[in-house]
C-alpha positions as CSV (number, residue, x, y, z in Angstrom):
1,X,-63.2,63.0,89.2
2,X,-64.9,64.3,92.7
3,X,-61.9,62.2,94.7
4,X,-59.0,63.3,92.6
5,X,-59.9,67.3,92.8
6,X,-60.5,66.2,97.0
7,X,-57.6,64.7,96.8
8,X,-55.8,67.7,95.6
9,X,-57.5,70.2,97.4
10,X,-56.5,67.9,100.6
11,X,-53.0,67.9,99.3
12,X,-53.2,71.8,98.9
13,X,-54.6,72.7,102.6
14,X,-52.0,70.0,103.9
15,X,-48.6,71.8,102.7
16,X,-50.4,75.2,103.7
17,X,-51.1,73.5,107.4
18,X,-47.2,72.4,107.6
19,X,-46.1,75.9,106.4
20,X,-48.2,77.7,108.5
21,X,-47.7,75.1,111.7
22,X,-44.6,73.5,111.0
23,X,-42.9,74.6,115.1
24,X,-46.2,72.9,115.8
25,X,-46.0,70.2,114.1
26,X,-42.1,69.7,114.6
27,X,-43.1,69.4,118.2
28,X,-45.8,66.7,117.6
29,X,-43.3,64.6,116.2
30,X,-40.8,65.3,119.0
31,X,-43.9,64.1,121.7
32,X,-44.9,61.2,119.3
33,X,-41.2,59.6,119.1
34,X,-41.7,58.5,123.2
35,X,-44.5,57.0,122.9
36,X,-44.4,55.2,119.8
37,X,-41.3,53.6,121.3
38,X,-42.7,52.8,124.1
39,X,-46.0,51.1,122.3
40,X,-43.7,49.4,119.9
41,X,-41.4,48.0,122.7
42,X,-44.2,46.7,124.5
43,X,-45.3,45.2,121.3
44,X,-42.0,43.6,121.2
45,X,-41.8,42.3,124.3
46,X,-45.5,40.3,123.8
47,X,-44.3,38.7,120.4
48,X,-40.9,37.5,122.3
49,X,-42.8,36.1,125.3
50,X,-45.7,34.6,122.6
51,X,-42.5,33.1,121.1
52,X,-40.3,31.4,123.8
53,X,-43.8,30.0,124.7
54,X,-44.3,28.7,121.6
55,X,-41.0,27.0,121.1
56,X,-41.5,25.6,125.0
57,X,-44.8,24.3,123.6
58,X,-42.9,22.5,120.7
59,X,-40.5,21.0,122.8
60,X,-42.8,19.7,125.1
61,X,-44.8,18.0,121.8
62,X,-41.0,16.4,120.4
63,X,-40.4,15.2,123.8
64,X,-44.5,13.6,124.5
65,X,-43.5,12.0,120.7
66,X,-40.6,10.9,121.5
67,X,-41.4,9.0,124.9
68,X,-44.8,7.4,122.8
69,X,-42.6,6.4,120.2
70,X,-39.8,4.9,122.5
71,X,-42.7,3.4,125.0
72,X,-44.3,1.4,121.3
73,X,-40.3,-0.1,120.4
């Protein structure tokens, strides 16, 4: 029962915050947008190089089974 009337009181005090800060907040969000595209493009860029290695990896592994399997015919 505590956590619901905390959660409401939270809810309350958080909608009085953005009325009474919302040019505030509106420029938070305006200072946010740069960097979480930059964080999310360098994100990006690590999964595509983690990836291109990955698929190098498995080529390498189909070509090693390929020249064991050619080298026992």
């Amino acid at each position: 029962m505590w956590i619901i009337l905390g959660g409401i009181a939270a809810i309350i005090l958080g909608v009085l915050g953005l009325i009474q800060w919302w040019l505030l907040f509106l420029k938070a969000l305006v200072a946010l947008v740069p960097f979480i595209l930059l964080i999310g493009g360098i994100f990006a860029v690590i999964i595509g190089i983690s990836s291109v290695k990955e698929r190098a990896e498995e080529k390498r592994e189909e070509a090693a089974e390929q020249s064991t399997e050619s080298d026992k015919s």
